[in-house]
C-alpha positions, 0 to 999 in steps of 0.5 A: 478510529481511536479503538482501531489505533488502540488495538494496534498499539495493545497487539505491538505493532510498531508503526502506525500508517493511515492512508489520506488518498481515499476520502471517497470511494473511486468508480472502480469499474472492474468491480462494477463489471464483476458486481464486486459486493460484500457479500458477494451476490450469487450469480452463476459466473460466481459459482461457477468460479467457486465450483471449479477450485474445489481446494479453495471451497473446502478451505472457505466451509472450515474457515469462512472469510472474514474482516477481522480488523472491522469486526466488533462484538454485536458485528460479525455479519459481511454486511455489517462489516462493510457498513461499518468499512465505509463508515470510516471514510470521511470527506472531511478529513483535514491535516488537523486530523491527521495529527491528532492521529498523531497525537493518539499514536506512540510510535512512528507514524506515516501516511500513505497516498502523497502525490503532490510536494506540498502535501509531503510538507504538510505531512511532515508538519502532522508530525509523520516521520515517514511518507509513502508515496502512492497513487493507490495502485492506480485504480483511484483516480484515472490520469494520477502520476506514477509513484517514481514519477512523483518521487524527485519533486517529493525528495526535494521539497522533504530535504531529508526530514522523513523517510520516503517510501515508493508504493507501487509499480515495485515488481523486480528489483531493478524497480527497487535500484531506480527508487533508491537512485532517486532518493526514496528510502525504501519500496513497499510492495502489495501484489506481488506478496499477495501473488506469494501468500496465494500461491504458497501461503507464508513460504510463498511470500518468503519466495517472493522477497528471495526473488526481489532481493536476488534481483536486487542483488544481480542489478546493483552487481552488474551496475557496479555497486557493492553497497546500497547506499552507494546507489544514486541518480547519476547511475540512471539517465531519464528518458527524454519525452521529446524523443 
């Protein structure tokens, strides 16, 4: 861990994000039913899927696929690579570690994967200055809250000592006005740059922020707000779940 947070801070990055919702691995059954493994095995509905997208196959053969954040010198291999992948997950993790994290670290610092107020406390008692709010897009444990549902108890219990991010279930930009009017400071999105970058590499995620910042822009317009800081809770109104 200390060599994968050293090499972040060498390459400049800015901020430094560790996830705490995965100490163990989810029974992912959609993995389970497409025998998702690294490597994958060769199973006929594999190559079938590989022979039927040419384009996709000819870019593989000039660039293999790679993990370049795990690999190591002495480490190239997928199987070694996912070894040493889930050898990074530890049960044992506490908040303690989280700080020395922190510690480590020379720069903002958040976690990602907090459901529960309590843990945003604590959080913030590691020393993170920002929080994301997250279930793991919902294939890590079955029944979990949704992000926004998890928000305003977050927002209470915080006060405003960290910024706090929505992740998940951020796909047009009226999702973006409601986590705003319920105190989050921004939303993180994951498939839909994904979408983007597979569709139009670069410029297609480009494509998709023009898109979130358009609706954006349409839904605060039509809801009479010229300024995001102006956007608060008294412009929704909850769905009652008695009705």
């Amino acid at each position: 861990m200390r060599t994968l947070v050293q090499r972040a801070q060498n390459s400049g990055y800015r901020v430094l994000c560790v996830t705490i919702d995965l100490p163990v691995h989810g029974r992912r059954e959609r993995d389970e039913r497409n025998a998702f493994t690294i490597p994958l095995p060769p199973r006929l509905a594999n190559i079938i899927n590989v022979m039927t997208k040419p384009g996709w196959l000819m870019g593989a053969v000039r660039c293999p696929p790679r993990f370049g954040n795990f690999e190591v010198p002495g480490s190239m291999g997928m199987k070694s690579i996912a070894r040493r992948d889930g050898n990074l997950f530890d049960p044992t993790i506490t908040w303690d570690d989280v700080a020395r994290i922190r510690d480590i670290w020379k720069g903002p610092f958040m976690v990602k994967g907090v459901l529960h107020p309590e843990d945003a406390v604590k959080a913030i008692g590691a020393g993170c200055d920002a929080i994301m709010i997250s279930n793991h897009g919902g294939r890590q444990l079955d029944r979990v809250p949704s992000p926004i549902d998890a928000l305003s108890d977050i927002v209470d219990a915080v006060k405003g000592k960290a910024q706090l991010i929505v992740d998940g279930g951020v796909r047009r930009g009226s999702d973006i006005f409601i986590a705003r009017a319920f105190g989050a400071t921004a939303c993180s999105i994951g498939r839909p740059y994904l979408w983007g970058l597979c569709a139009g590499g670069e410029d297609g995620v480009g494509r998709a922020l023009d898109i979130f910042r358009d609706e954006l822009d349409n839904t605060m317009s039509l809801m009479g707000v010229s300024n995001i800081a102006d956007v608060n809770a008294s412009q929704l109104r909850r769905h009652d779940p008695r009705h």
